[in-house]
C-alpha positions as CSV (number, residue, x, y, z in Angstrom):
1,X,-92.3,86.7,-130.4
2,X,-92.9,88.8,-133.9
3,X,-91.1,91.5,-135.3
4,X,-93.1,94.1,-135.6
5,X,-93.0,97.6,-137.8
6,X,-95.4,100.4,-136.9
7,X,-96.8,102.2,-140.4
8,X,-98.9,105.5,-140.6
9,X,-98.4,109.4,-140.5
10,X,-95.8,111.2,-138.8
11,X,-98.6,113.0,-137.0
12,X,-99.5,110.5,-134.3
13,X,-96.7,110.2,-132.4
14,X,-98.8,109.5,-129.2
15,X,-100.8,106.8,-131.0
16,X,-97.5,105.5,-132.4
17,X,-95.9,104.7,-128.5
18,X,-98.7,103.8,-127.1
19,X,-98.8,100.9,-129.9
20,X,-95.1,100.2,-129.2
21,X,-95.1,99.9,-125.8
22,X,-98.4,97.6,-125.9
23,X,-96.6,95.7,-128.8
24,X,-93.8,95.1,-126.4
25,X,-95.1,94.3,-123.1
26,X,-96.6,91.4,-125.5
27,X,-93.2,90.2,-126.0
28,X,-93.0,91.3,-129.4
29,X,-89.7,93.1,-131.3
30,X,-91.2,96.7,-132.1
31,X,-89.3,98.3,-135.0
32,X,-91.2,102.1,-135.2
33,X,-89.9,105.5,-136.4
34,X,-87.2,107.4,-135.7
35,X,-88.7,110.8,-135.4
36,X,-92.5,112.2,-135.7
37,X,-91.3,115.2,-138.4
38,X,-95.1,116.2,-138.4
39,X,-95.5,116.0,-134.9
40,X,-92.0,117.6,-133.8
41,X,-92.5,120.2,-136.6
42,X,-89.2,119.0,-138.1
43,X,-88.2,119.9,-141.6
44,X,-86.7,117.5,-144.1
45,X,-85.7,117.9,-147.9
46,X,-87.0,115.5,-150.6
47,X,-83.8,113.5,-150.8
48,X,-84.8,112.4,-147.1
49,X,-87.7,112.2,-147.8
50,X,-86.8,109.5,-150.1
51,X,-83.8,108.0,-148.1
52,X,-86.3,107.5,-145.4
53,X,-88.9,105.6,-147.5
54,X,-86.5,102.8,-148.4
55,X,-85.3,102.3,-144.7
56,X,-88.7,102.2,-144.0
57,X,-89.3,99.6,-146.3
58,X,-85.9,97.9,-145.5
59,X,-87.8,97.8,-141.5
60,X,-91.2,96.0,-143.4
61,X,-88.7,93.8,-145.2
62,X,-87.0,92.5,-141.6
63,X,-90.3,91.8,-140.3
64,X,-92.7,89.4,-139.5
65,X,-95.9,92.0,-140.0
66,X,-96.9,95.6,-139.9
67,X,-99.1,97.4,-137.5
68,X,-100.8,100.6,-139.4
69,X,-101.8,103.9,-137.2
70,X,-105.3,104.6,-138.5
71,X,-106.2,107.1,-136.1
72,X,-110.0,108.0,-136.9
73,X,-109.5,105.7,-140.4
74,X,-106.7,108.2,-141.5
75,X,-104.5,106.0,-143.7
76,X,-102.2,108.7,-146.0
77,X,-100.8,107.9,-149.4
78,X,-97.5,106.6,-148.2
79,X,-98.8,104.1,-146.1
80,X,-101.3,102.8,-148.5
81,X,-98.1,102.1,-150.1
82,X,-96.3,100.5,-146.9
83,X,-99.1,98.4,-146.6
84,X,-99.3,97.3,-150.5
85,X,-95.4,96.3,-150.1
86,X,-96.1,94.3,-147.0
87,X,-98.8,92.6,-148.4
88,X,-96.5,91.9,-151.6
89,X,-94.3,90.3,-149.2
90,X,-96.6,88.0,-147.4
91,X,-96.7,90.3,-144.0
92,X,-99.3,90.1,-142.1
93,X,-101.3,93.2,-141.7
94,X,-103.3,95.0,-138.9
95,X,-104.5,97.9,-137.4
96,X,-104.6,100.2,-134.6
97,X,-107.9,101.1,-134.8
98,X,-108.8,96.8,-134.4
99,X,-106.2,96.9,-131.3
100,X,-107.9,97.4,-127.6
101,X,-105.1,99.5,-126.3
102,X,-105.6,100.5,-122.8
């Protein structure tokens, strides 16, 4: 059993429980995100912006690796960073698009 965080853009919310729920039926902890802002259209200052960034990286911190959402090799600036920090940390990395979700 791993702890898992799920990294990538707001905008794949559908990619982003598919991965959790195939994470878990794996017997794995799944740590993902609390809301899809892109997705859901949801609007959020900078100071959240912010605030949310370092609970993110407080989730990578707690676990064991990260899982990045590279839907069609789409890896945004923020999680180029997420995976940096990870990698930092001695995380293990992978990917979505290296994952045979069915």
């Amino acid at each position: 059993m791993k702890v898992i965080t799920l990294c990538g853009s707001t905008k794949f919310k559908e990619q982003f429980e598919k991965t959790n729920a195939y994470l878990t039926m794996q017997g794995n902890i799944v740590i993902s995100l609390g809301f899809f802002e892109q997705s859901e259209g949801i609007e959020i200052t900078q100071e959240q912006v912010r605030l949310f960034e370092k609970i993110h990286y407080e989730k990578i911190n707690i676990s064991d690796e990260i899982v990045v959402i590279d839907v069609d090799g789409y890896i945004g600036n923020s999680t180029r960073k997420e995976i940096e920090y990870a990698k930092k940390r001695g995380k293990s990395v992978r990917y979505y698009s290296q994952i045979d979700i069915t």
